[in-house]
C-alpha positions in Angstrom: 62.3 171.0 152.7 60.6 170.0 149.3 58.3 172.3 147.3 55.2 170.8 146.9 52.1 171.9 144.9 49.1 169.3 145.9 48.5 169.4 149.6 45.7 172.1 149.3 44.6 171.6 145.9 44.7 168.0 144.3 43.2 165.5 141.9 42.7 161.8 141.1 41.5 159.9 138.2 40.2 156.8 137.2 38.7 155.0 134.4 34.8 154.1 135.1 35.6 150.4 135.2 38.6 150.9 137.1 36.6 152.9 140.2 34.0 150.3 140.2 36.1 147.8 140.7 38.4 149.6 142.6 34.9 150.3 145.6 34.0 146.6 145.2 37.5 145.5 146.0 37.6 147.7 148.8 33.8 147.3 150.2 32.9 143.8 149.1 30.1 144.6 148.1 29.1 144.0 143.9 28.2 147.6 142.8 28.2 147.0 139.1 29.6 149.8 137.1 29.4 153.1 138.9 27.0 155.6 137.9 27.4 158.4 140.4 29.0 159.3 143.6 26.7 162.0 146.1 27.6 163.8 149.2 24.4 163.3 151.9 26.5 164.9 154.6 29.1 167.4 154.7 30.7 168.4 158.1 31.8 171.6 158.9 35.1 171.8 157.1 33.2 170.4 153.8 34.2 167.1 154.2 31.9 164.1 153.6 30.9 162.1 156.4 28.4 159.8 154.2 28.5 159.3 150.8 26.1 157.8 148.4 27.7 155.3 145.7 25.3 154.4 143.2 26.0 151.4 140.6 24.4 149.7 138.4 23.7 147.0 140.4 23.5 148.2 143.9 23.5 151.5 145.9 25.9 151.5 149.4 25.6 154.9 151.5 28.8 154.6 153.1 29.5 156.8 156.2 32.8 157.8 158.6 35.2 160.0 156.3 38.0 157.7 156.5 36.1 154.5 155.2 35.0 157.5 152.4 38.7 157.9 152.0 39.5 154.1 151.6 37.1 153.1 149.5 38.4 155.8 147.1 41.8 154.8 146.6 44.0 152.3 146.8 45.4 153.6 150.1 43.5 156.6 151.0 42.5 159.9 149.5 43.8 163.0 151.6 40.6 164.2 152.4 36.8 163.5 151.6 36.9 166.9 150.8 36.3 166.4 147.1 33.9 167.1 144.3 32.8 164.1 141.6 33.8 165.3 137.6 32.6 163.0 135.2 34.2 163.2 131.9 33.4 162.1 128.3 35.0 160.4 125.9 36.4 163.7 124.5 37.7 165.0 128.2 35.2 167.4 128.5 32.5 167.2 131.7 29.6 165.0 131.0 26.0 163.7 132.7 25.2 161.7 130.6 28.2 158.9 129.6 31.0 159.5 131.1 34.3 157.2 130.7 36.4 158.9 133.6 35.6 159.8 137.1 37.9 162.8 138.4 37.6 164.0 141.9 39.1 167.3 142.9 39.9 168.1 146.4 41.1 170.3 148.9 42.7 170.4 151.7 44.9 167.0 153.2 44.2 165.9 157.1 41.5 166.5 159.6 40.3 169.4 158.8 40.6 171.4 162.0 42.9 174.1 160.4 46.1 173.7 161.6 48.6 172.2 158.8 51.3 170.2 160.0 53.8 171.1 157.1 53.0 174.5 157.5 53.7 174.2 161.7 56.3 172.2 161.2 58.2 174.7 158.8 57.5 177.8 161.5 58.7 175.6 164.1 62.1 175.0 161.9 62.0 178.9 161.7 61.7 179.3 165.6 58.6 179.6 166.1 57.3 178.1 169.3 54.3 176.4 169.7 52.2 179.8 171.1 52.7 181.5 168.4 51.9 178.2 165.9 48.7 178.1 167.4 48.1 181.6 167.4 48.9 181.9 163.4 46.7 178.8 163.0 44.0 180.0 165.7 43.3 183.5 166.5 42.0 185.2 169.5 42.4 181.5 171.5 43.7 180.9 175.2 45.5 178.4 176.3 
């Protein structure tokens, strides 16, 4: 019943001190400041299930997507589904220094598919749940 622009396409930012503090709040482990984050594993629907987390200090490899998801955010992200942008000083994307860490995702849930708002607003049109699954899963038999 709302209109809502950020469940497929979203974005997060944070300062470079503020993420490093934020993953060694969250992991308890001291990183130092962060340098990069790196996807070593990607499952099926593109969603990390390790990441690599490199600081100045010390470099966790941090598997499972939902301990991704927590130790990005200060409750969860919606998916690990996400690329790293660093930015300068000036905004623009930067290698080299970078003062803010940006992560743009996709997609918010498991990953299977099927989204629940989008089920749950065919089912409040009556549609029943064969022909949910259908829209969401062609050519399947239940």
């Amino acid at each position: 019943d709302q209109e809502t622009t950020d469940f497929y396409r979203w974005s997060v930012e944070y300062g470079r001190e503020e993420i490093s503090a934020l993953i060694e709040r969250k992991s308890g482990c001291r990183i130092g400041l962060l340098k990069r984050l790196e996807a070593v594993e990607t499952g099926p629907s593109g969603r990390m299930t390790r990441l690599r987390i490199e600081g100045s200090e010390k470099t966790l490899v941090v598997g499972k997507e939902l301990e991704i998801r927590r130790l990005l955010s200060d409750s969860h992200l919606k998916s690990s589904a996400f690329v790293p942008v660093y930015l300068g000083v000036d905004g623009q994307p930067s290698d080299e220094e970078w003062t803010v860490l940006r992560l743009e995702g996709y997609g918010w849930g498991h990953g299977v598919g099927l989204c629940q708002i989008g089920a749950a607003v065919m089912a409040s049109e009556g549609y029943g749940y064969k022909e949910i699954l259908e829209h969401y899963y062609p050519g399947t038999e239940l």
